[in-house]
C-alpha positions as CSV (number, residue, x, y, z in Angstrom):
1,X,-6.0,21.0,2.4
2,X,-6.6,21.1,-1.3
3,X,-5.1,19.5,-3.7
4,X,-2.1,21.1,-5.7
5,X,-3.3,23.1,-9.0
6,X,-3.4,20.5,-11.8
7,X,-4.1,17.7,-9.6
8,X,-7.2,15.0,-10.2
9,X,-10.4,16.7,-8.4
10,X,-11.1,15.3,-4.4
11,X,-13.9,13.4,-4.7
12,X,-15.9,12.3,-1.4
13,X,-19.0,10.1,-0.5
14,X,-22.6,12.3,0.6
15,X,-22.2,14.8,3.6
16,X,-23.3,13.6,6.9
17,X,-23.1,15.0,10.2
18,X,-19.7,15.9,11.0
19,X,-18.7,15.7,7.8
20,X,-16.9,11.9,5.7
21,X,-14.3,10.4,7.2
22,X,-13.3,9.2,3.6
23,X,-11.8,10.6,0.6
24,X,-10.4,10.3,-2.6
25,X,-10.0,12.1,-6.0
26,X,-11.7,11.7,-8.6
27,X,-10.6,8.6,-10.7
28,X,-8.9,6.7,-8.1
29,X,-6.0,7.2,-5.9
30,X,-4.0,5.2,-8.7
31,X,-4.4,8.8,-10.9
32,X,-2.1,10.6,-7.9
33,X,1.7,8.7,-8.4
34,X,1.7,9.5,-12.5
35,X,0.6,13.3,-11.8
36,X,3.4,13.5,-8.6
37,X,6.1,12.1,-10.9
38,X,5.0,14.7,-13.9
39,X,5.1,17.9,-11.2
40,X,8.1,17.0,-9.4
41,X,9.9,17.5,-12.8
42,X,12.5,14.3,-11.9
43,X,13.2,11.4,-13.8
44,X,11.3,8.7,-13.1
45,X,12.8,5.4,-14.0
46,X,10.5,2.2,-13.9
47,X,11.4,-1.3,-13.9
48,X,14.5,-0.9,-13.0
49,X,15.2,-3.3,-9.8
50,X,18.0,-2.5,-7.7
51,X,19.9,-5.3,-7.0
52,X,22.6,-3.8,-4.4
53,X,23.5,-1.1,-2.4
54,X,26.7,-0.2,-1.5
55,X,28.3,2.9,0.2
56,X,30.0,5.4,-2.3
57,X,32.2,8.3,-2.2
58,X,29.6,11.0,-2.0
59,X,26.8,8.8,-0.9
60,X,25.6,5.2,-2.5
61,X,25.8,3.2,-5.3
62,X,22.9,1.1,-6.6
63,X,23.4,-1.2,-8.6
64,X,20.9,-2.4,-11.2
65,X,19.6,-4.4,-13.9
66,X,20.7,-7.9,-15.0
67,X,24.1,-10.0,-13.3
68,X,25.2,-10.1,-17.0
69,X,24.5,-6.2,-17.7
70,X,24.7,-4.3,-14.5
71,X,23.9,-0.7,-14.5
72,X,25.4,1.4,-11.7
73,X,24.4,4.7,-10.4
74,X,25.6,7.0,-8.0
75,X,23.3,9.0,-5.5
76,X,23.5,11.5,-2.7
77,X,21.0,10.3,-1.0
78,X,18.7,7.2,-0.7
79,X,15.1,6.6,0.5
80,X,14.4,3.0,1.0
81,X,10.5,2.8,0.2
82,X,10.1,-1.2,-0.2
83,X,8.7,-4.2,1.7
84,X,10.6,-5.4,4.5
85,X,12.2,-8.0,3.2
86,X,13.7,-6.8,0.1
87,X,14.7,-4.0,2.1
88,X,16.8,-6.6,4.4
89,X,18.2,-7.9,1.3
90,X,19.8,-4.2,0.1
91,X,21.5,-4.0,3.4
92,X,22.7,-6.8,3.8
93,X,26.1,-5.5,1.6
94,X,25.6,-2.4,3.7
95,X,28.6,-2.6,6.5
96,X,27.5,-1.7,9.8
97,X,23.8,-2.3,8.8
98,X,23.2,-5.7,10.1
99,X,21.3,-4.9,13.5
100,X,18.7,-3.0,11.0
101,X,18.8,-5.7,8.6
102,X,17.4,-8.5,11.3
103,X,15.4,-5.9,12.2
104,X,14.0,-6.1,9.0
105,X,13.8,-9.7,8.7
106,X,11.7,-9.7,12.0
107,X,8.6,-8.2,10.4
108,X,6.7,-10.8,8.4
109,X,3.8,-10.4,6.2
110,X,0.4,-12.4,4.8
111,X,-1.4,-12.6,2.2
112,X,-4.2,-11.4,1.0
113,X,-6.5,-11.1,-2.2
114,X,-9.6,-8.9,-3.0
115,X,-12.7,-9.6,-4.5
116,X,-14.5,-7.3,-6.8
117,X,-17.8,-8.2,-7.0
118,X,-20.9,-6.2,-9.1
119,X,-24.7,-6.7,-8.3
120,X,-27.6,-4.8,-9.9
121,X,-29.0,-2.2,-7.3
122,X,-32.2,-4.5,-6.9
123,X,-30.5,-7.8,-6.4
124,X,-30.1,-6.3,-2.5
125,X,-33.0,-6.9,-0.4
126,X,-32.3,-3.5,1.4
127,X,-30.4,0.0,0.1
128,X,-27.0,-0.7,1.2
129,X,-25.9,1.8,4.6
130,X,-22.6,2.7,5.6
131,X,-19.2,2.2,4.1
132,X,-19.2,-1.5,4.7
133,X,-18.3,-4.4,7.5
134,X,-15.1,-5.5,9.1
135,X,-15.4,-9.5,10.3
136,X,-13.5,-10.6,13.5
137,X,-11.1,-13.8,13.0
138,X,-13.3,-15.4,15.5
139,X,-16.4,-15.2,13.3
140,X,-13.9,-17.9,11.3
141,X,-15.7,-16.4,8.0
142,X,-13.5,-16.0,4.7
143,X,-14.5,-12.6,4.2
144,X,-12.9,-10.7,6.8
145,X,-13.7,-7.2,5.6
146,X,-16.4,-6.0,2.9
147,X,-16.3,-2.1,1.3
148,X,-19.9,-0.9,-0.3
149,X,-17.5,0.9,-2.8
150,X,-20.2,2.8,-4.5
151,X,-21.5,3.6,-1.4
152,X,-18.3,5.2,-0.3
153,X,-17.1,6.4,-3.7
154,X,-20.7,7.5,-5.4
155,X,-18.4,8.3,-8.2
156,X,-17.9,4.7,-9.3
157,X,-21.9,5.1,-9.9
158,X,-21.3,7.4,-12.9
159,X,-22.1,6.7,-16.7
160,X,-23.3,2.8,-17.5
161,X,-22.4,1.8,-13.9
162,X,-25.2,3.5,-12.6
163,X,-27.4,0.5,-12.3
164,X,-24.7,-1.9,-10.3
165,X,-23.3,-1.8,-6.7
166,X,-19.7,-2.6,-6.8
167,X,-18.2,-4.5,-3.6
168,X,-15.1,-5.2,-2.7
169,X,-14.4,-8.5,-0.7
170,X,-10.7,-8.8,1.3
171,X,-9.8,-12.4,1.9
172,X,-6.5,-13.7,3.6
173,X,-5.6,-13.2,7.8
174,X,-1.8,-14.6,8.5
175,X,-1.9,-18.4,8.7
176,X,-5.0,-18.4,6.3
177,X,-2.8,-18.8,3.0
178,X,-5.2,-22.2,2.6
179,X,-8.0,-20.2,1.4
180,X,-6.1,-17.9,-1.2
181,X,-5.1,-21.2,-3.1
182,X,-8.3,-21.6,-4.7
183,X,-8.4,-20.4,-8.5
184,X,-10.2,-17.0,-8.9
185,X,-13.5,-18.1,-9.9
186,X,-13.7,-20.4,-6.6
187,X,-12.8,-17.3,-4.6
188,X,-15.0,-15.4,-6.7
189,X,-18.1,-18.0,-5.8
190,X,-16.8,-18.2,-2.1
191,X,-17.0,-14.5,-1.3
192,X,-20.4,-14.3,-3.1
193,X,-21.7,-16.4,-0.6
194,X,-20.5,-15.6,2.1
195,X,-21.5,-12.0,1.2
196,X,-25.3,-13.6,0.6
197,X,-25.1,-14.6,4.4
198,X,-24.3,-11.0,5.5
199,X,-26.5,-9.1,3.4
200,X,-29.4,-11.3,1.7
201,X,-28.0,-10.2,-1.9
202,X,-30.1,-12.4,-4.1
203,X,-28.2,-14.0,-7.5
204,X,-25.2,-14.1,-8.6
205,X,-22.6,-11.4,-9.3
206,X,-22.6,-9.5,-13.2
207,X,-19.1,-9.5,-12.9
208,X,-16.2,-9.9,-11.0
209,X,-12.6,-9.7,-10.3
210,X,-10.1,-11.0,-8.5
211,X,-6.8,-9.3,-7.5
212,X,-4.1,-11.2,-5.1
213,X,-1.6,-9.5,-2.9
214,X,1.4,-11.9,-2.0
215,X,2.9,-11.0,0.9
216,X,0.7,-7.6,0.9
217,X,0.2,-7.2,4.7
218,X,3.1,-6.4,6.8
219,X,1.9,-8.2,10.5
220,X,2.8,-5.4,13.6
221,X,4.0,-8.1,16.2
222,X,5.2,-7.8,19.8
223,X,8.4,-5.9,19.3
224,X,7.5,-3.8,16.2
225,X,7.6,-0.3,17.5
226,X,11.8,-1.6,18.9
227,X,12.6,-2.9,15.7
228,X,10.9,0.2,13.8
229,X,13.9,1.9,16.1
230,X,16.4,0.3,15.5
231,X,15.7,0.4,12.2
232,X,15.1,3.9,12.0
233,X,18.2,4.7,14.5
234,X,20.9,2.8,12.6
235,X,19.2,5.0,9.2
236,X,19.7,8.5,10.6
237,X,22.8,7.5,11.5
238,X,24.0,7.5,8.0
239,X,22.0,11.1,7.5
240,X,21.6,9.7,3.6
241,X,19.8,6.8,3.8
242,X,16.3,7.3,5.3
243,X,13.3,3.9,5.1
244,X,9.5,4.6,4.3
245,X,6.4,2.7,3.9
246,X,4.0,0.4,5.0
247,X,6.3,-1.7,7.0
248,X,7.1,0.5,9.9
249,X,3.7,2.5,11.3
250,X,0.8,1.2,9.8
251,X,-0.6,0.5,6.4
252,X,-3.0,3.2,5.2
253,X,-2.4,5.8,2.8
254,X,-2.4,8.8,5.7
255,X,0.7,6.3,7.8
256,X,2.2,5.1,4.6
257,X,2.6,9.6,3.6
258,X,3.3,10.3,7.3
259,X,6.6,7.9,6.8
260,X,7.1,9.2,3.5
261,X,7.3,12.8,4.8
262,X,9.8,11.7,7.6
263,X,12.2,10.1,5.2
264,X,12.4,12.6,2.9
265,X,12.9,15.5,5.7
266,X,15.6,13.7,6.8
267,X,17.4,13.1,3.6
268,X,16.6,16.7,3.0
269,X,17.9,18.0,5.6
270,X,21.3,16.2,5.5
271,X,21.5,17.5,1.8
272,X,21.3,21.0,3.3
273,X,23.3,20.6,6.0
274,X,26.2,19.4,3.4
275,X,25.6,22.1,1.0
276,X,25.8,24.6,3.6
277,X,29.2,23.0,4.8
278,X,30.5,23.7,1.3
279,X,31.2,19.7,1.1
């Protein structure tokens, strides 16, 4: 499908048969949230944690800002889009919520930081091939998954980055917190080499950068899918209150906008259904 008018350009690594799994638009997914918020026309509030969530007459209330200065505003309808956790923590004041709220509590998380590391084109014994290597956990490597991100995005090669390879190290598996406690340069060193051992890259990074994900990886456990229903039962129940995200089917963009989709069909349709009762 293409994109709507005014949106950032797709942008897609070379053609191969069959045609790329991957794509992406031009400047980086992060272009696509500011550009949704602009053509959906709504007000878009930023830091501005919720703190509560209570039923109100019409719908909810959430209640925001400081203890000392509360803010309080009223809604139709809700769409829960956060981590589990904090999610558990707004329905916890939610009567009638609490089998959804262990539910929530059930799903736990790790950790996880990425590694951005840049090599001149010739410091690579070999032209880098494919998109990049996953690691199994019984390799007992640090890096457990490595992107050749200007191999996959030939974008990123445009303008002065022509001459480097950008690569993108992911470190952390649940239970490996141990590793993720080392400053950034340390991690920085310890996924250059154990990228060396993979690919015979010769030297040491240009440049690098480290980015860390607390609690980034929601962990789908025996029992998921019958929490994820529960969950998603005791929701449509209320018609008005509808959960998203990462949590519930899966952690890539195209399972994070297939829950995104569902949510906001159901809030919709309760919205029409109450308009159309005159309520």
């Amino acid at each position: 499908a293409s994109p709507p008018a005014g949106a950032p350009p797709a942008t897609a690594p070379g053609t191969r048969a069959g045609g790329s799994v991957f794509t992406s638009l031009a400047g980086g997914l992060g272009t696509l949230p500011a550009y949704l918020a602009k053509a959906s026309g709504a007000e878009v509030r930023t830091s501005a944690m919720v703190r509560e969530l209570t039923p109100a007459a019409s719908g909810w209330r959430l209640t925001m800002g400081s203890a000392a200065e509360p803010e309080q505003v009223d809604a139709d309808a809700v769409i829960i889009a956060l981590p589990a956790r904090p999610a558990q923590r707004l329905l916890a004041s939610v009567p009638g919520a609490s089998a959804a709220a262990t539910a929530l509590g059930g799903i736990s998380y790790a950790s996880m930081a990425i590694v951005t590391l840049a090599y001149q084109a010739s410091a690579f014994p070999e032209p880098l091939a494919g998109s990049g290597y996953l690691v199994p956990a019984v390799d007992g490597r640090p890096v457990k998954a490595v992107t050749f991100s200007t191999v996959k995005w030939p974008h990123l090669l445009a303008g002065r980055n022509r001459e480097l390879h950008f690569i993108r190290c992911s470190l952390g598996r649940i239970g490996e917190e141990t590793v993720l406690q080392r400053d950034d340069a340390d991690l920085a060193r310890l996924a250059a080499t154990d990228l060396a051992a993979a690919t015979g890259v010769k030297g040491v990074p240009a440049d690098s950068r480290v980015t860390r994900w607390g609690g980034g990886l929601p962990q789908y456990t025996v029992g998921h899918l019958d929490r994820v229903s529960r969950i998603r039962g005791w929701a449509a129940g209320t018609g008005s209150l509808a959960v998203c995200g990462a949590a519930y089917d899966g952690i890539g963009v195209p399972a994070c906008i297939a829950s995104a989709r569902l949510a906001a069909d159901q809030v919709a349709g309760f919205l029409e259904a109450r308009r159309d009762s005159g309520e």
